[in-house]
C-alpha positions in Angstrom: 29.6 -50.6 -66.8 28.0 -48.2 -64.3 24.4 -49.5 -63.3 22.9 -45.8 -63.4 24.3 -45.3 -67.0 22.8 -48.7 -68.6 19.4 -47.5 -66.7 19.0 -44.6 -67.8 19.7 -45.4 -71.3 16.8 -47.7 -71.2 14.4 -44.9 -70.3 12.6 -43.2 -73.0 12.1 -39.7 -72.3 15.5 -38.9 -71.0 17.6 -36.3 -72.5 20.5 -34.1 -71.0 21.3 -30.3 -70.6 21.7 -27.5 -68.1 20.7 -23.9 -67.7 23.7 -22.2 -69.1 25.9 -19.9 -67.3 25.7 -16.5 -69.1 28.1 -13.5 -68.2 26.2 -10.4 -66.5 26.0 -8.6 -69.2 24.2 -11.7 -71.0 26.7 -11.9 -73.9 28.7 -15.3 -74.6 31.1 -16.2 -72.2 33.4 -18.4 -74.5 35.8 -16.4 -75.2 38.2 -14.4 -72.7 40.2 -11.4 -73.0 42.8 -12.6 -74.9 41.3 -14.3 -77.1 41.2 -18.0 -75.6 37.8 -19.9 -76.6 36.4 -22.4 -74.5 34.1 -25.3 -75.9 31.4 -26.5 -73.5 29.9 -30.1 -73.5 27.5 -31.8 -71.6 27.5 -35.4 -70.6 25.2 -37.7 -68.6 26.9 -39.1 -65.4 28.2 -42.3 -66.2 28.6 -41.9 -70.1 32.4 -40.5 -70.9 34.3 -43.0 -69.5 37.3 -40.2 -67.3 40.6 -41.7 -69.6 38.9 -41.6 -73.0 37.3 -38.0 -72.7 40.4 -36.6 -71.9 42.2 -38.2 -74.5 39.5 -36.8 -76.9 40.0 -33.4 -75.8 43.8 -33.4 -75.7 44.4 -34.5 -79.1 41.7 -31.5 -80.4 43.3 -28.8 -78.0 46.7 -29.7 -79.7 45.2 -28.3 -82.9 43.3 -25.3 -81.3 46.3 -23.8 -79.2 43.4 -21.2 -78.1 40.9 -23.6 -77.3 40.0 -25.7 -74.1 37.3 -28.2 -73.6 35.2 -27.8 -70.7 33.1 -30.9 -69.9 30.5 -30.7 -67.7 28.9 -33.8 -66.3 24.8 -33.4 -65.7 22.4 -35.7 -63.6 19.6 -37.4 -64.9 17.4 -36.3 -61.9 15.5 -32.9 -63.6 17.3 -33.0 -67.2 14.4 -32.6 -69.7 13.5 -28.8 -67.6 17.7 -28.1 -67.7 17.9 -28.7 -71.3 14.7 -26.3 -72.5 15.9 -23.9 -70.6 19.6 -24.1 -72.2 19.2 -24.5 -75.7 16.3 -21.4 -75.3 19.1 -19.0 -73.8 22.1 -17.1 -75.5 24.5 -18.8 -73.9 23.8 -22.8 -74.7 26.5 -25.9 -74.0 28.2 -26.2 -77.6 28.0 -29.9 -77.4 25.6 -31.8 -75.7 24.5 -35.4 -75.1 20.4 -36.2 -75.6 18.4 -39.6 -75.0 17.9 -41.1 -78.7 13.8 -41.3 -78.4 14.0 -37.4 -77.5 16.7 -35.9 -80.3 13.5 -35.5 -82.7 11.3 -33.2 -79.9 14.8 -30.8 -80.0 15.3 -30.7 -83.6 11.5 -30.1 -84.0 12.2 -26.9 -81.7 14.7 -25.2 -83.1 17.1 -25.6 -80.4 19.7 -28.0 -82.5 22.1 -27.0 -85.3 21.5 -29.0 -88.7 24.1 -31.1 -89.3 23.1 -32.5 -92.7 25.8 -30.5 -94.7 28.6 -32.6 -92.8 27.5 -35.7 -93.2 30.5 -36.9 -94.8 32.9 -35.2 -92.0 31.1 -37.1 -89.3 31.2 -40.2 -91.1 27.4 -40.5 -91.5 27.6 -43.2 -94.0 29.5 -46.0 -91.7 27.0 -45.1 -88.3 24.9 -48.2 -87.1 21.7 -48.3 -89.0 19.8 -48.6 -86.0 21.3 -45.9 -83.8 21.1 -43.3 -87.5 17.3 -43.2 -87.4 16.6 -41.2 -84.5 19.4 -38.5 -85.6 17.9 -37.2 -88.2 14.0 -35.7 -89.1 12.3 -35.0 -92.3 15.4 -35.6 -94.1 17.8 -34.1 -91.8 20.7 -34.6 -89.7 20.5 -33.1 -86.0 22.9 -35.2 -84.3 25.5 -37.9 -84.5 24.7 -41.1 -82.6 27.3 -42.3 -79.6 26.3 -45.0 -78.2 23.2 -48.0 -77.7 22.8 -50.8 -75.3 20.2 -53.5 -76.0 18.3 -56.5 -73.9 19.3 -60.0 -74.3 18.6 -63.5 -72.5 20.1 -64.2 -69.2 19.7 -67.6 -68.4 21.2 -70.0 -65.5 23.3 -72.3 -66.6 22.3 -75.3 -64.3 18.9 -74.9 -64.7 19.8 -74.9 -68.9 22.1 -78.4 -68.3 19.6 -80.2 -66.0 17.0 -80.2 -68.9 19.8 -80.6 -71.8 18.6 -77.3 -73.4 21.4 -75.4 -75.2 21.1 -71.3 -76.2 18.6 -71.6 -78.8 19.0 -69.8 -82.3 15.2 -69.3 -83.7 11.9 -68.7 -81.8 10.8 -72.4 -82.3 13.9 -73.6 -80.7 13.3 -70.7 -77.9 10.0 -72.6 -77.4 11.2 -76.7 -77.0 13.6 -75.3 -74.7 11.4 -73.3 -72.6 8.8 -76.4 -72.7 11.7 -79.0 -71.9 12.8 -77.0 -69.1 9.0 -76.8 -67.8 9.3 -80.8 -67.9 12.4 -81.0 -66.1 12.0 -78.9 -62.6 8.1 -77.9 -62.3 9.8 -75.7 -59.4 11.8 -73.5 -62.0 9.9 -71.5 -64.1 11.4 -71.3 -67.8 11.3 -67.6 -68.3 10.5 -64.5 -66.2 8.6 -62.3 -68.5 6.6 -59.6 -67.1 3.2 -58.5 -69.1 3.8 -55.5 -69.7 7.5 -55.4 -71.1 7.2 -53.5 -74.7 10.7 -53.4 -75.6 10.4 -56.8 -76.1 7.2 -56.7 -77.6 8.1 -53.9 -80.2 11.2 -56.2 -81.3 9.0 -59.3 -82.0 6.7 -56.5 -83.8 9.2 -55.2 -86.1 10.3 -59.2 -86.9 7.0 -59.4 -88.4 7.0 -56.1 -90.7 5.3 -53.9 -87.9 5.7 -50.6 -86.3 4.0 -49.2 -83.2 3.3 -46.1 -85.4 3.6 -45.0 -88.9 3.4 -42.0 -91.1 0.2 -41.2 -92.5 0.4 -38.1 -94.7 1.3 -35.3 -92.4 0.3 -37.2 -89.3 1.1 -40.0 -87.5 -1.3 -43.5 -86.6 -1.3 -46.1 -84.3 -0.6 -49.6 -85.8 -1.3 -52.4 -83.0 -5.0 -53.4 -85.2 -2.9 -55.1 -87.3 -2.0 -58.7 -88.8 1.9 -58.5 -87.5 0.9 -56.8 -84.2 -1.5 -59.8 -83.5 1.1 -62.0 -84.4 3.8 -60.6 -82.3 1.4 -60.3 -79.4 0.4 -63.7 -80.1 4.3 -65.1 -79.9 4.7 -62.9 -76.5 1.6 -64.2 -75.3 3.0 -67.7 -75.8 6.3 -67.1 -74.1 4.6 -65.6 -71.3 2.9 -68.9 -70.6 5.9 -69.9 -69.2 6.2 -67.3 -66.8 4.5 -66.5 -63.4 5.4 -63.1 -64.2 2.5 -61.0 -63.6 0.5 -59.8 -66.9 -0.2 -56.5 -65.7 3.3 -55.2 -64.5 7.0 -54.5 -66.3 10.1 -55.5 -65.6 10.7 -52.7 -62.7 7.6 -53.3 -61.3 8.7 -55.3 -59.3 12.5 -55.3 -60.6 13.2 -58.2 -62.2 16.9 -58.6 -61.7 16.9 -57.0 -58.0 13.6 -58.7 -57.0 12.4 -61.0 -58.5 16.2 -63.6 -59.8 17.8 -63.6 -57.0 15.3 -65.3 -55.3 15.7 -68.2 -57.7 13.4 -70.3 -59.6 14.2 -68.4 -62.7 15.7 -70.0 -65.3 15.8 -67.3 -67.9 14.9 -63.8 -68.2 15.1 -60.7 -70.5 17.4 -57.7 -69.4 20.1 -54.9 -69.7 23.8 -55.5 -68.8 23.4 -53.4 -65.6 20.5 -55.3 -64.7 22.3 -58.9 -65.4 25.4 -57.4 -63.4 23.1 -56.5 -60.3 20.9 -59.9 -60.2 24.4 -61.6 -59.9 25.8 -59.1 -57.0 22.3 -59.8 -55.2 22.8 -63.5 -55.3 26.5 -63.0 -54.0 25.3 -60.6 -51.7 22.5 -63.5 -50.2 25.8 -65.9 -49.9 25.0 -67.7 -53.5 27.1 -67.4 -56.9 25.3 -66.3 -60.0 26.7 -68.7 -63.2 24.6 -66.9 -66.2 24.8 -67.3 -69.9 23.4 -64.9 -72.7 22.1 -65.2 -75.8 20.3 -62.7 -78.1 16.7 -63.0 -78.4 16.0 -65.9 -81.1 14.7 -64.7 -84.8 12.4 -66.1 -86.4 15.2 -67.9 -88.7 18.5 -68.7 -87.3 20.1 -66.5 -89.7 20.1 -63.6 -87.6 19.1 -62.8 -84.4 15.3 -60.9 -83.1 15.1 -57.4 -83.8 15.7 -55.1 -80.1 15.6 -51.7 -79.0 18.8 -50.0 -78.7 18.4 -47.3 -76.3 21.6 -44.9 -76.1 22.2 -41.2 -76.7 23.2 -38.9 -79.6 25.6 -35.9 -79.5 24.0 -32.8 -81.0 25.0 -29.1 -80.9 23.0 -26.2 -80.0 21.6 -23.9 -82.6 22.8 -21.0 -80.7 26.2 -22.2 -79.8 28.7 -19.2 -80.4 31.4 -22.3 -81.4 29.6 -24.5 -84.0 32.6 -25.0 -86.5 34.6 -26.0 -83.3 31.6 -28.0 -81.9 30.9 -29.7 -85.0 35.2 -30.7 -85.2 35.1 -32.1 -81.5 32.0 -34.2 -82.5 33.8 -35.5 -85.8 36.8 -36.5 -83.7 34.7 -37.9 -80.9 32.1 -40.0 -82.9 34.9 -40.5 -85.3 35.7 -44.8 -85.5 39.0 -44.0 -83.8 38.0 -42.9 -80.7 34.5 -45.1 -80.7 36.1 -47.8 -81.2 38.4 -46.5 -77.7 35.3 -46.0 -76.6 33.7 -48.9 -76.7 37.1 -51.1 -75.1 36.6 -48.2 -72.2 33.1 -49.6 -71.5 34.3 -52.9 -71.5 32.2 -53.5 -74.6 29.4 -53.0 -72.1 28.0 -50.4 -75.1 27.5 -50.4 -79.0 29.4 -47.8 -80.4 27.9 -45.7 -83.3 30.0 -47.5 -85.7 29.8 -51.5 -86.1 33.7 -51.5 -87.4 34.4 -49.6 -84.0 33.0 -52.8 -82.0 35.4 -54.0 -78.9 35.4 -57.6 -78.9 34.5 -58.5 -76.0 34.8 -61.7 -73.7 33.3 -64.8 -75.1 30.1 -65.9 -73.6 29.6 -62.5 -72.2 26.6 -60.0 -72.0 28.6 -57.7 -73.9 29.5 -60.6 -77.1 25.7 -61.3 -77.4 24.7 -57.5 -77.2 27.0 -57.0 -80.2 24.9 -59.6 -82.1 22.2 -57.6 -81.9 24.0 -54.3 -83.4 22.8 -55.1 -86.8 18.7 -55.5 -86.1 18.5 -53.2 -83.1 15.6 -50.4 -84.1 14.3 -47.7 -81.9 10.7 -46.3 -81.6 9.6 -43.9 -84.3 11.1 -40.7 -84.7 8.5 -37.9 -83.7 8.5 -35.0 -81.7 5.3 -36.6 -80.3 6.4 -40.2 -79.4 7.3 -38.8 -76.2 3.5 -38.7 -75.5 2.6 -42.1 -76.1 4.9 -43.6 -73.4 3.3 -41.3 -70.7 1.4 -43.6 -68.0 -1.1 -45.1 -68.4 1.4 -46.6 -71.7 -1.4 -47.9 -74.4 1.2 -50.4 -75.6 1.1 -51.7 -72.1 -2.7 -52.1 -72.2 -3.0 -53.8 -75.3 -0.7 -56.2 -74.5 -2.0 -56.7 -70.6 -5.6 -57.3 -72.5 -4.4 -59.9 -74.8 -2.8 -61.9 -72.3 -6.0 -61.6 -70.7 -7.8 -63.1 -73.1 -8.5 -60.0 -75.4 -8.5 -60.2 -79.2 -5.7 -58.4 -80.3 -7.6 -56.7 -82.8 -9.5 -55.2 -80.8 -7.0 -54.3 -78.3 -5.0 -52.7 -80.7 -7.8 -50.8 -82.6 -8.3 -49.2 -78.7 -4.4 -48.8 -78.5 -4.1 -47.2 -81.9 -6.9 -44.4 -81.1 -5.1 -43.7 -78.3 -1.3 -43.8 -79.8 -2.9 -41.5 -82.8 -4.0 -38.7 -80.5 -1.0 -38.6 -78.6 1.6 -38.9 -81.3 0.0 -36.2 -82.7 0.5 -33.5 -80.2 3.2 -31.6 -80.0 
């Protein structure tokens, strides 16, 4: 799978769109002359893999004789600017593809239809938990989810052998391996785990019962001042030890797979597929070979793996578009298992699908076969029009966590986090 599309899934804030192109007169350009339709949607670069769209779009143009699907593919570079513009116009895409962590800041606006009376046409009740949430607000839906990638462990296999350590299946084991690794090469550090990396953070938090925000009435709070925060923070605090990872940085600064593995020492680390697939074309690059295994991050019993973000996209339709029984039929038959489950064999099974039953299965000891573990516990942040806010720099999720690895009691870092998170998520 293409690096720039696993990276920009990660990023919260992203979302696609594109000023639409009206005719002169202003009115909707969808429909010609004669009266031939044609149904615009917008993808990321990277997302639709070429073979699959146009197998989508053939079989629904076989039962619209009138109809043709125009896709157009967007950049990331300038896409939150595109898509206000696009959805506030007369003329929007009919179909378009949003970050997940942004689909609630759209709904909120206006600018996406409400799905919620279709439901049962989109197949709402077989969608991935996980990937579900950030579809809908206050009890309805705005969007279908497509797909979700999520971190696991990359570890070097030699590194694993020399100290007898095998992929561990609960945080304790996690731990002995780590320290029996430490014993084995002092040269090698166990785990590369920046401070500031809050993806994994917020996945230990929601093992405990935690959230980084909940609802409060009608408004939103911070919750890091809490027993389960501490205790994740505590637990991340512990696996940093192992790390010379610095406690004020994340995992792009500097890039971990790019930067940082490649130089070796490393025994383990926490990343995206993209990011596992460039460390190992670095290390070819620099004359080496890369031999790395994955595992999902360890729960805190071995009957299921650690909770993880899923960061992917969701395929809404615009409010305004002049085609929304057509858009909402192309996204039935696109979302639809059938073609996710094409889908996800396109990607290699380098993404989640929306639908669990629509898994590829990929190759066995993989990135993608231990992503698909994690399809069943991956989460996302909470849904808000105003979480967008709390990720802005300087992140206070990142600064509680930098001050309890300094030493910091988590309580009071996280009663200074939570004052912050509570003003931001607020805004709107």
């Amino acid at each position: 799978m293409k690096r720039k599309l696993i990276a920009a899934i990660s990023v919260a804030g992203m979302m696609v769109g594109l000023a639409a192109c009206g005719t002169e007169d202003g009115k909707s350009g969808s429909t010609d002359a004669d009266g031939n339709k044609t149904l615009t949607v917008w993808v990321m670069d990277g997302s639709a893999p070429d073979a699959w769209i146009k197998e989508v779009n053939k079989e629904f143009e076989a039962k619209h004789k009138n109809v043709k699907v125009k896709v157009e593919v967007q950049q990331w570079n300038g896409i939150q600017e595109k898509v206000t513009t696009a959805l506030s116009e007369d003329t929007p895409p009919d179909v378009l593809e949003l970050g997940n962590t942004q689909t609630a800041g759209y709904a909120a606006t206006g600018g996406l239809a409400d799905l919620t009376e279709d439901k049962a046409t989109f197949g709402y009740d077989g969608w991935n938990k996980g990937m579900l949430a950030s579809n809908e607000l206050d009890g309805k839906l705005y969007s279908a989810p497509w797909y979700a990638a999520s971190r696991v462990v990359v570890y070097d296999k030699a590194a694993y052998a020399k100290a007898g350590v095998k992929p561990p299946k609960t945080r304790e084991e996690w731990i002995d391996g780590l320290k029996k690794i430490k014993d084995s090469d002092s040269k090698v550090q166990p785990i590369y785990l920046p401070g500031q990396s809050w993806y994994v953070f917020a996945g230990f938090l929601w093992d405990e019962g935690g959230d980084l925000a909940v609802k409060d009435g009608d408004r939103w709070k911070g919750t890091l001042a809490t027993p389960e925060a501490a205790a994740a923070v505590n637990f991340y605090k512990e696996l940093q030890s192992f790390s010379t990872a610095p406690k004020d940085k994340d995992e792009a600064t500097p890039q971990q797979s790019t930067d940082i593995v490649p130089k070796g020492g490393v025994a383990s680390w926490i990343g995206l597929g993209w990011e596992a697939g460039g460390a190992a074309a670095a290390i070819e690059k620099a004359g080496g070979k890369a031999d790395f295994g994955y595992f999902p991050i360890p729960g805190k019993t071995a009957d299921k793996p650690g909770s993880v973000f899923l960061g992917g996209s969701n395929l809404a339709i615009a409010e305004r578009s002049p085609n929304k029984e057509l858009a909402k039929e192309w996204l039935a038959l696109a979302a639809g298992k059938d073609h996710m489950a094409k889908y996800a064999e396109a990607t290699g099974g380098g993404l989640l699908p929306n639908n669990d039953a629509a898994q590829f299965k990929p190759e066995a000891g993989s990135f993608a076969e231990a992503m698909a573990q994690t399809a069943p516990v991956g989460r996302i942040t909470p849904v808000t029009p105003g979480w967008a806010n709390v990720e802005t720099e300087p992140n206070p999720i990142k600064d509680f966590m930098t001050k309890v690895l300094k030493g910091e009691d988590p309580k009071k870092a996280g009663e200074a986090a939570d004052k912050i998170i509570t003003e931001r998520v607020n805004q709107q």
